[in-house]
N, C-alpha and C positions, 0 to 999 in steps of 0.2 A: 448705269453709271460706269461700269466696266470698258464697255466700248468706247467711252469719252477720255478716261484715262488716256487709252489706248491710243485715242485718234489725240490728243495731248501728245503725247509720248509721241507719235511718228512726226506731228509738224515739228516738235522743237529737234530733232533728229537731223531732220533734212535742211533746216534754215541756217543761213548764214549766222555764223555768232559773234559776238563780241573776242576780238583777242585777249583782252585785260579787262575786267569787273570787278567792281568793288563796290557791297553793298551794306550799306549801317544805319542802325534806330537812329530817326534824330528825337534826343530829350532834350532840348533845346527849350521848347514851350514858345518861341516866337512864333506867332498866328500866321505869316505870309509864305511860301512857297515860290521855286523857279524852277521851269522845266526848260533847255535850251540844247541844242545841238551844237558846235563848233565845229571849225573847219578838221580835215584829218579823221574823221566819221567819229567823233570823239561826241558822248551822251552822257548830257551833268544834269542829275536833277537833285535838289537844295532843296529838305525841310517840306519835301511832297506827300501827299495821300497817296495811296495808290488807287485810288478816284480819277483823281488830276492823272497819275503816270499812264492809267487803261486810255484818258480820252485821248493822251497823244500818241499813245503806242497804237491805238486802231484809229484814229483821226476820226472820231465820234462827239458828239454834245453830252453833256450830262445827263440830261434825260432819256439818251438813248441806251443808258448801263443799267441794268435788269436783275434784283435780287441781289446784289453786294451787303454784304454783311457790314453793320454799323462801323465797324471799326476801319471798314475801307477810307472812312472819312474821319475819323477822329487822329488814326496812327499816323506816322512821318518817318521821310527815311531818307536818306543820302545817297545817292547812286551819281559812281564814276564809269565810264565804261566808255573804252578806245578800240574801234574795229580799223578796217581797210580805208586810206586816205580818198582812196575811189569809190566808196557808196554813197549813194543817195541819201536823200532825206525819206522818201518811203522803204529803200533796206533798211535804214535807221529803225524805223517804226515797225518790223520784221525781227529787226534783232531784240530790241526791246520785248518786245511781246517772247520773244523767245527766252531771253533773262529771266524774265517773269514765271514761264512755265516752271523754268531749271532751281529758280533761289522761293518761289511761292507755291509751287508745285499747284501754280492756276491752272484749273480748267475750265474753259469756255466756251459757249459756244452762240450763232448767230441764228435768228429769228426772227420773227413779225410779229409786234401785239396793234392790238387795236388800242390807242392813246387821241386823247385829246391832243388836238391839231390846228392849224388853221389856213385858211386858203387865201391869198392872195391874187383880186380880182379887180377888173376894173370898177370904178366908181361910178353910179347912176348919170353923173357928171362931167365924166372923159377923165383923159389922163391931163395932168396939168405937168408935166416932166417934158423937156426937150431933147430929139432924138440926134443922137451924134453919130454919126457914124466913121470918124476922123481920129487918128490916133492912137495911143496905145491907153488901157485899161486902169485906170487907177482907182483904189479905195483909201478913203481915210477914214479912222473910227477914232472914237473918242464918247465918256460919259453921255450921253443924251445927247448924240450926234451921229450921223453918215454923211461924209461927202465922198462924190464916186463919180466918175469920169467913165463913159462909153460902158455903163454896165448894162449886161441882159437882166432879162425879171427871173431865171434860176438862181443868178449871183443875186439879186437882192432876196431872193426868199431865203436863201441862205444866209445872207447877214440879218437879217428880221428875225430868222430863224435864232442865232446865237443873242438876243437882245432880249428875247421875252423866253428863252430856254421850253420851245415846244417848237414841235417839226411846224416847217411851212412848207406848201407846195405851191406853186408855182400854174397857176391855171388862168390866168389873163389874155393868153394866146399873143400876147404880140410876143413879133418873131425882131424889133429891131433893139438898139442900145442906146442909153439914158444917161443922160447928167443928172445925177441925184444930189439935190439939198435935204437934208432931213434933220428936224432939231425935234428932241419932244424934252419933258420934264425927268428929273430924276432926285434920287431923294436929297442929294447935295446943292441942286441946283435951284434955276431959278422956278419957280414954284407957280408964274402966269404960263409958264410952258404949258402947252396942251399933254397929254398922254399920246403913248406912242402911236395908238391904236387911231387917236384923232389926227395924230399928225400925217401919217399916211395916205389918209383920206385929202386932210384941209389942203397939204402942202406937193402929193403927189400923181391925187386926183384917185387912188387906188384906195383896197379895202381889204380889211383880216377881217375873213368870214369865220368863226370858232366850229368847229365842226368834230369829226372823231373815226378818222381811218387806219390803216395800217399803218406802221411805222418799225423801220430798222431798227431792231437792239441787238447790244450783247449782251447774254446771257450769263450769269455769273455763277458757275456749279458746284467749285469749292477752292479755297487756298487754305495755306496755312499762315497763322497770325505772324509767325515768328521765322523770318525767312533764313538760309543758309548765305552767313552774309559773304563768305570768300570761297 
């Protein structure tokens, strides 16, 4: 545990940090949360988990966060924090993760477990998807929906992937890009909708094979409940 400290300690040392932070409980009791960046490298997050704050500060899914202690999901917190007008959106997610260390004194670290998975492949039946190759790249999402303009099958295992919250890989072998329709059922909706899993197959000719391979997480070693809020 020592060395992680330790290797804690030298990243939040060496990374870029926030100019101005400011971090507070929310007792609020409102159930909804906002994580968002603004322009000026300036990082608001409203009434968050620090669940929610880990998937955007390592740009991660929820299932790939590893051992977080209950209260990662139950507590809530306020963070203001303004860096250099010229960072990125991934120094963004550098500084944050750096915040974190400094005010949670999080330590973490990255690994592989072996998780339920699934693989995206074609269907006995071909693909039923038309290939574009004109254009620039567009997705839209929405409730029980994908529409997506010139996408490759990594970007839809990736949006598949955030839909049913388990890694998808990507093993279809085609190398071109797709205009994707996709509608399946959801619990608000309309209810003759197939499941996503049928809809993939019915509507894009492809298939989630359930299966159980390695998979990126982050590991969670230890924070403190009650962070140093200024």
């Amino acid at each position: 545990m020592r060395w992680l400290l330790l290797l804690a300690a030298a990243i939040a040392a060496h990374a870029q940090h926030f100019e101005a932070a400011s971090l507070k409980i929310n007792v609020s009791g409102d159930p909804g949360g906002a994580i968002r960046t603004e322009p000026g490298g300036r990082f608001v997050s409203t009434n968050s988990t620090l669940r929610a704050i880990l998937r955007y500060a390592w740009n991660i899914r929820d299932f790939q966060i590893v051992d977080a202690p209950a209260w990662f999901e139950s507590d809530r917190y306020d963070i203001t924090a303004t860096g250099n007008a010229k960072v990125t959106i991934a120094e963004v997610r550098l500084m944050v993760q750096a915040l974190l260390a400094e005010r949670f004194a999080l330590v973490t670290h990255r690994d592989k477990r072996d998780l339920p998975m699934y693989a995206l492949v074609v269907g006995s039946k071909g693909i039923r998807m038309k290939e574009n190759l004109e254009g620039d790249t567009t997705v839209a999402t929405a409730p029980g929906q994908i529409e997506a303009h010139k996408l490759n099958m990594n970007m839809l295992a990736n949006q598949l992937a955030g839909q049913i919250a388990q890694s998808v890989v990507n093993k279809t072998e085609l190398k071109g890009t797709y205009d994707v329709k996709l509608h399946w059922a959801t619990e608000a909706g309309d209810p003759n909708e197939p499941s996503i899993f049928a809809a993939v197959q019915e509507q894009l000719g492809l298939k989630l094979e359930s299966q159980k391979g390695p998979v990126e997480v982050l590991i969670v070693d230890s924070a403190k409940r009650t962070p140093s809020e200024n």
